[in-house]
N, C-alpha and C positions, 0 to 999 in steps of 0.2 A: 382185096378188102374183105375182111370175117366180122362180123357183128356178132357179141356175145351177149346175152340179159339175165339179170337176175327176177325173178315171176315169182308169184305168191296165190297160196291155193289153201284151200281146208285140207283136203284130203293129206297134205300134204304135210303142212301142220301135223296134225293128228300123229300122221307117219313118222316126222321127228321125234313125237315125244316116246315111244316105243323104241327107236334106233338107238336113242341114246342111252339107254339104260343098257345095251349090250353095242358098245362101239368095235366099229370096223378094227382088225387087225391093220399093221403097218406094211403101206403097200403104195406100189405107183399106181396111180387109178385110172388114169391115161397116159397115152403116148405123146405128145404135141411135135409140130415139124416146122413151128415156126419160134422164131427169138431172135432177140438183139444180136448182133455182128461187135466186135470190136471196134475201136478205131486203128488198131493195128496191122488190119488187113481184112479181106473181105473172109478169109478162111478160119479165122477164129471166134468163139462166143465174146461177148465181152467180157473185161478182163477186172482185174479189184484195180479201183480208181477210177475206171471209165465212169462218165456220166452221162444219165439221162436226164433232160432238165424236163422239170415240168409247170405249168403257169396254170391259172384261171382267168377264164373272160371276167375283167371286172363290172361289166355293166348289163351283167343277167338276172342280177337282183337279189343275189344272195347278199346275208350278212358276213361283217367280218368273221362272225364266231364260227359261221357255217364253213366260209372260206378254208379256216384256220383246221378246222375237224377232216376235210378234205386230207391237206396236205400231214398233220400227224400220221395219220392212218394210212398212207400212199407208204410210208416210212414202215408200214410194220413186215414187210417181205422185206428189210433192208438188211443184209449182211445172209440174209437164210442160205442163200443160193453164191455168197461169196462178193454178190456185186449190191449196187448203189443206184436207187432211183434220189434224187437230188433237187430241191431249189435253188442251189448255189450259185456261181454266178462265173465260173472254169466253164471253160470249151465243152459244150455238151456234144455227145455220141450223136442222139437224136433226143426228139420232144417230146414230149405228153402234155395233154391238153384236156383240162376238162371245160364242163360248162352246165347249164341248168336248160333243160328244150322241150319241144315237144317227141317222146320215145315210141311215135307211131301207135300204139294200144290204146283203141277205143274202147276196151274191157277193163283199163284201169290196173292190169296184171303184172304189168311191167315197171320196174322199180326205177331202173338203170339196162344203159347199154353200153357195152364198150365195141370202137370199131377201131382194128389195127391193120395197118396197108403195108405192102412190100414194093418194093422194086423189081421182084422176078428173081432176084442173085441168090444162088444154092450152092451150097455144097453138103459133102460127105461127112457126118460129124463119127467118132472115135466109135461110135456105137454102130456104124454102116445107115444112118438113116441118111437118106435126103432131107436138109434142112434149108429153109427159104429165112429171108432176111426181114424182119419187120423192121421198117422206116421211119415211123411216126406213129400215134395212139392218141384217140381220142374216147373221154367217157362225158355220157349223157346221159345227168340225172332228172328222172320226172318231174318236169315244173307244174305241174296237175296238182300233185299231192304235197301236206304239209310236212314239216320235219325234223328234228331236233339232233343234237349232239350229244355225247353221254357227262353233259356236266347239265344238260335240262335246259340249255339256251335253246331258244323256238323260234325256228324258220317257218313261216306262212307262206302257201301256195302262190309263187311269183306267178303266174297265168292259167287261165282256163281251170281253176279248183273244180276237182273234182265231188266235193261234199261230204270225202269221208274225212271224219274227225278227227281220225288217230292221226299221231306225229310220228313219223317211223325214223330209225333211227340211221344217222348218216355214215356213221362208223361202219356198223354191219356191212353196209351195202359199199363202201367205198373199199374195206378189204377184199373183201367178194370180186370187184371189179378191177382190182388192183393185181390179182395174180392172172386175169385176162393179157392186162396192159403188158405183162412178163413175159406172154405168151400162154396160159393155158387156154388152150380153144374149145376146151370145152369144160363137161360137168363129170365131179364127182355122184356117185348114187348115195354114197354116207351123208346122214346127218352130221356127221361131226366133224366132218370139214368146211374149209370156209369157202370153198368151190361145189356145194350144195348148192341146187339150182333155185333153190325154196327160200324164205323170209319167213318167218324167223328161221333163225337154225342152232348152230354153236356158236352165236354170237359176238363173231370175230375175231375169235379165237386159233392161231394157225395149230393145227393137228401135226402130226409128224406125217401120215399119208402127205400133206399139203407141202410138206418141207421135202419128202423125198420124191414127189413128184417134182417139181421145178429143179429139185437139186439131180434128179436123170436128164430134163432137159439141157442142164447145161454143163454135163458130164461133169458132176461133182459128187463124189460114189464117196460121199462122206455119211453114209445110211448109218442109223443106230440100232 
C-alpha cells in the first residue's frame, strides 16, 4: 500500500511563480514500478478498452456539483496514456474510489491523499523494469477545508473546519491526485506539472513532462 498527498506551503508558492516563467524542458520526471495490469493476463499493462471503474461514497457529504467536478476531472489523464479511467457500467479491470475524510494533518497541509494497494504480482515490463500490479485506489479529500469547483459552486467544510476561509479548488487537486491513482508514486520538482507537490501550481493543466511520464510507464513511446 503507497500513500501520495498533494501539501501547500508559501515558500512554495513563491517558488511556483519564478518556475513558471522558465518551464521545465520535456522529460520523464520519474520512474514509477507500479500500474494497472490488463485483464488479459497478469503480463500485460492495460490495454485500450480495459476499464477502471470508479464510484463516490455517497453519504460523506459532498454536493452533487462537487461529486460531478471529481468525476470530469478523473477523465482528464483519459486517452493520454492510450487507456480509460471510466464510470461506466462494462466489467471493470479494478476500482477507484474516492471519498471526503479525515487526511491525518494536524498542520492543515494536506490537501488530498491517494493510497493504491497491490497484490504482490510482478513482472518484467519491455523496458527491463520490475513492475508490480495495482489492485485497487483510493483518494481522500480533506473534509477539514472548504472547496469549490471551476464553475464557483461552493462545498463547505463537511467536519472538523479548519477556519481557513479560502475555497480551494477541487479540480486542481483531483488531477493532481488522479495521475497518483495511474500510478505516479511520486512528485515532479516542476511547477508546471500537474504532479507538483504544491497547491497552487499549473492549475490542472497536463504538461507534456506529465503525458510522457505515464506514457514511459506504460510503454507507450509516443513522446513529441
Amino acid at each position: 500500500m503507497r500513500r501520495d498527498s498533494l501539501i501547500v506551503g508559501v515558500a512554495a508558492v513563491l517558488a511556483c511563480l519564478l518556475l513558471l516563467q522558465t518551464p521545465a524542458p520535456t522529460a520523464v520526471y520519474l520512474t514509477s514500478t507500479r500500474r494497472w495490469f490488463s485483464s488479459a493476463g497478469i503480463n500485460d499493462p492495460i490495454q485500450q478498452g480495459d476499464i477502471l471503474q470508479y464510484s463516490h461514497c455517497q453519504t460523506d457529504g459532498w454536493t452533487s456539483a462537487s461529486d460531478a467536478c471529481v468525476r470530469r476531472h478523473f477523465d482528464d489523464w483519459n486517452g493520454v496514456s492510450e487507456y480509460y479511467i471510466t464510470d461506466g457500467t462494462n466489467q471493470p479491470v479494478c476500482h477507484v474510489d474516492w471519498g471526503v475524510g479525515n487526511v491525518g494533518d494536524p498542520g492543515y497541509l494536506t490537501f488530498a491523499y491517494t493510497v493504491t494497494s497491490t497484490n504482490g504480482a510482478t513482472y518484467t515490463d519491455q523496458q527491463g523494469r520490475q513492475v508490480t500490479e495495482i489492485i485497487s485506489a483510493y483518494v481522500v479529500f480533506d473534509e477539514s477545508r472548504r472547496w469549490r469547483d471551476e464553475y464557483g459552486n461552493l462545498q463547505p467544510a463537511v467536519r472538523n473546519y479548519n477556519g481557513d476561509p479560502t475555497y480551494y479548488r477541487i479540480d486542481y487537486v483531483t488531477v493532481h491526485e488522479a495521475g497518483h491513482v495511474w500510478g505516479c508514486t511520486g512528485h515532479s520538482s516542476s511547477s508546471g506539472d500537474v504532479m507538483y507537490p504544491y497547491y497552487p501550481h499549473n492549475y490542472g493543466a497536463l504538461s507534456q513532462s506529465d503525458i510522457d511520464t505515464i506514457r514511459d510507464l506504460y510503454n507507450v513511446r509516443q513522446f513529441h
